[in-house]
C-alpha positions in Angstrom: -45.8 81.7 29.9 -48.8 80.0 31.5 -50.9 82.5 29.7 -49.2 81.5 26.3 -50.0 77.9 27.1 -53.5 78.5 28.0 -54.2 80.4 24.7 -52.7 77.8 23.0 -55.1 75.2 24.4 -58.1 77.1 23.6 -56.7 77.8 20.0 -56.0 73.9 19.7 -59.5 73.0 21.2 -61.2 75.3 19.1 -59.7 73.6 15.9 -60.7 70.2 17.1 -64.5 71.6 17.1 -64.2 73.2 13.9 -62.5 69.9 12.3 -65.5 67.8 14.1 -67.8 70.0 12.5 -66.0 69.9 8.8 -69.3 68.2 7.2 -70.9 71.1 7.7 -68.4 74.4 7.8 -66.5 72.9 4.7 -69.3 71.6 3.0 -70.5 73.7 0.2 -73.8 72.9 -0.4 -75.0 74.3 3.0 -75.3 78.7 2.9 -73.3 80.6 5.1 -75.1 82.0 7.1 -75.6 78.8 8.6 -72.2 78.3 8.9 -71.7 81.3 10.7 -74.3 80.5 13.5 -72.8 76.9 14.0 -69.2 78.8 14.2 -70.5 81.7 16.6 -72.4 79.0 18.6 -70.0 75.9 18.7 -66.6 76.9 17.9 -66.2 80.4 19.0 -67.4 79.9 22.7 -64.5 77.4 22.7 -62.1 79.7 21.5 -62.9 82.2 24.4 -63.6 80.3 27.0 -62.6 81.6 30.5 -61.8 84.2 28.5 -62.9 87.0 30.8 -60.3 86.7 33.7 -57.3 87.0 30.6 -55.0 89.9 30.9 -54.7 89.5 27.0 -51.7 91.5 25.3 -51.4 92.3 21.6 -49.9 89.5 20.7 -52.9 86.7 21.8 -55.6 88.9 20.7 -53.1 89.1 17.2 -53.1 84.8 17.8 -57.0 84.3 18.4 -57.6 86.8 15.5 -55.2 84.3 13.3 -57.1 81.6 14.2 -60.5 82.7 13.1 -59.1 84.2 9.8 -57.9 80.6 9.2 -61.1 79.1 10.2 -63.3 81.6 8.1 -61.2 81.0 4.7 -61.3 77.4 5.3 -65.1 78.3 5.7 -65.1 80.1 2.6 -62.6 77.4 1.0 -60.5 79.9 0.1 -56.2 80.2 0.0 -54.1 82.9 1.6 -52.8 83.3 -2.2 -56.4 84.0 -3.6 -55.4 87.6 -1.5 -59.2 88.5 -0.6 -58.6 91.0 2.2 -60.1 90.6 5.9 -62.7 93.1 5.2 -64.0 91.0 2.5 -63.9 87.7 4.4 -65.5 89.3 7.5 -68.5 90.5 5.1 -69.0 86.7 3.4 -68.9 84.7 6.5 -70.8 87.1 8.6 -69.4 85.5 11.9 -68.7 87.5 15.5 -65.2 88.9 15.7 -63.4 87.2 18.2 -61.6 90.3 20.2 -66.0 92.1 20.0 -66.9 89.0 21.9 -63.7 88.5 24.4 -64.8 92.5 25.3 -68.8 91.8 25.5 -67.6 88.9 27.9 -65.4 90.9 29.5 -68.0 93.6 30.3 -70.7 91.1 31.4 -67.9 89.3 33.8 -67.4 93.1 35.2 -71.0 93.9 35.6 -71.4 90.4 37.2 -68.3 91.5 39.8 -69.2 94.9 40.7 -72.4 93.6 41.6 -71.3 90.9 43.7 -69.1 93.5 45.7 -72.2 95.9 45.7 -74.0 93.1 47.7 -71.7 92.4 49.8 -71.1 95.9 50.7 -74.7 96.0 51.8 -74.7 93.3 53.2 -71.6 94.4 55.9 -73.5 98.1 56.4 -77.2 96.2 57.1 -75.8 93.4 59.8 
């Protein structure tokens, strides 16, 4: 439950940015691939914030992935009726898939941890 709640903040947070930024993700006189970098360096760091200690289950990755999708045909000003499939939207926004980054986080986070313990390991062996 607290989990759900958390998601749920991030997913509402990460809205608020995107809708703060509509000038330039909606407007369609600026290129894409600009888009994309202010959504991979403003928007989607809010969505995953803290994201590294989440025990995430299929259901919130299904959630944050649902939230992007939404953001990137908003991007593109496209409607779920136009019926352009994920593959295509991925390939004309260009942005980071959300679950790629939670696991790049995720993997840095680790790194970071082992090597704290690593230290400290020394650390009780040397004194």
């Amino acid at each position: 439950m607290q989990m759900d709640k958390e998601l749920q903040r991030q997913v509402n947070n990460s809205w608020a940015c995107y809708w703060s930024l509509k000038q330039i993700v909606k407007s369609k006189d600026i290129p894409m691939l600009t888009k994309s970098k202010v959504y991979n360096m403003c928007i989607l760091p809010i969505l995953t914030y803290r994201c590294q200690t989440w025990g995430l289950t299929k259901a919130h990755q299904q959630k944050l992935k649902i939230c992007q999708h939404r953001m990137e045909r908003s991007m593109l000003n496209i409607k779920l009726k136009d019926k352009w499939s994920l593959r295509k939207i991925k390939k004309a926004t260009g942005v980071m898939h959300v679950t790629r980054k939670i696991q790049r986080l995720k993997e840095r986070w680790n790194g970071h941890v082992v090597s704290s313990l690593k230290e400290k390991w020394t650390k009780e062996i040397i004194s």
